[in-house]
C-alpha positions as CSV (number, residue, x, y, z in Angstrom):
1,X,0.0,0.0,0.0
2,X,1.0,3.4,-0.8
3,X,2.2,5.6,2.4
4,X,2.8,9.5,2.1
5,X,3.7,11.4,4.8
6,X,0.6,13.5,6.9
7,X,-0.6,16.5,4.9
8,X,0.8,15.4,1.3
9,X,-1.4,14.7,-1.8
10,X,-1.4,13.3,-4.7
11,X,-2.3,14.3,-7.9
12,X,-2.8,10.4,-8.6
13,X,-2.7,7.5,-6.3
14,X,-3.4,4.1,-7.0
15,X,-3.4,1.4,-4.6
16,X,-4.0,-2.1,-5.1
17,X,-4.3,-1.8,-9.0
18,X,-4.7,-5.3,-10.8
19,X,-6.4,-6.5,-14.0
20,X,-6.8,-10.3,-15.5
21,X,-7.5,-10.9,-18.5
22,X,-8.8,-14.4,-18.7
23,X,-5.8,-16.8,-16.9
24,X,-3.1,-13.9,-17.6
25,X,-2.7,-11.4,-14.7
26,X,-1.9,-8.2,-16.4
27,X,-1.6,-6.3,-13.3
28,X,-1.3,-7.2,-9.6
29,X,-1.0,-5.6,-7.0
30,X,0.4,-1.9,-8.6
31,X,0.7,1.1,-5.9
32,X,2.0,4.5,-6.7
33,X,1.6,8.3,-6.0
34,X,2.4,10.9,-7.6
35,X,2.8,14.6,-5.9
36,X,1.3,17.3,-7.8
37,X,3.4,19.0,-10.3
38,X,5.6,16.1,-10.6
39,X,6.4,14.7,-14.5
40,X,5.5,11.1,-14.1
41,X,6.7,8.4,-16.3
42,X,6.0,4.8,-15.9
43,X,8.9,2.4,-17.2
44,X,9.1,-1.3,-17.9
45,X,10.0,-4.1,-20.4
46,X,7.5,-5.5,-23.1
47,X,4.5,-6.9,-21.0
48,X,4.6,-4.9,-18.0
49,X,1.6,-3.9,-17.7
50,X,2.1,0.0,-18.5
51,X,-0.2,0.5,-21.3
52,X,-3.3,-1.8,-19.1
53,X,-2.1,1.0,-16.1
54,X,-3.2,4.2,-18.1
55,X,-5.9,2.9,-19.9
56,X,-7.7,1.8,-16.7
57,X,-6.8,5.0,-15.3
58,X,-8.4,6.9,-18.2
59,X,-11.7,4.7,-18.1
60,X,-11.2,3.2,-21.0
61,X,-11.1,-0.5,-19.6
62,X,-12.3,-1.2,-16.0
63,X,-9.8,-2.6,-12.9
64,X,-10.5,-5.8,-11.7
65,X,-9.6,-4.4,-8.3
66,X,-8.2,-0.6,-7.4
67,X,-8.4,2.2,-5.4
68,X,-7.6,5.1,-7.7
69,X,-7.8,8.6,-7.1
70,X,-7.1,11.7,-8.5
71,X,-7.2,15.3,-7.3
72,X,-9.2,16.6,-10.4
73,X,-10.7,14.8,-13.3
74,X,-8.6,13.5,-16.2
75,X,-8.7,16.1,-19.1
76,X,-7.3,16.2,-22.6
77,X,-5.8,18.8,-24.3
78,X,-4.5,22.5,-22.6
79,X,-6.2,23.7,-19.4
């Protein structure tokens, strides 16, 4: 589980992201934060599980089981 120290936010946290996909675990178990302001990348071989991370935190594809949060809702574009 992700701890932050008292009084921070997050711009994004996800706890206890995972996803199957049949028999293939795509994701299990994923925590992060991220402090507003920050440039956030996520990194990772082939298979990872990067691309099924932002798509479920875009809405695109539901979570099998998370707890994400944001501080505002996701936008496109400027502004």
């Amino acid at each position: 589980m992700t701890t932050e120290p008292a009084g921070a936010r997050s711009a994004i946290r996800v706890e206890g992201h995972g996803k199957r996909f049949k028999h293939l675990t795509a994701l299990d178990g994923v925590d992060f934060a991220v402090p507003p302001g920050t440039v956030f990348g996520l990194l990772g071989p082939d298979g990872a599980g990067k691309t099924t991370t932002v798509r479920i935190l875009t809405t695109v594809i539901r979570p099998a089981r998370s707890t994400p949060r944001s501080a505002r809702p996701a936008t496109c574009g400027p502004g």
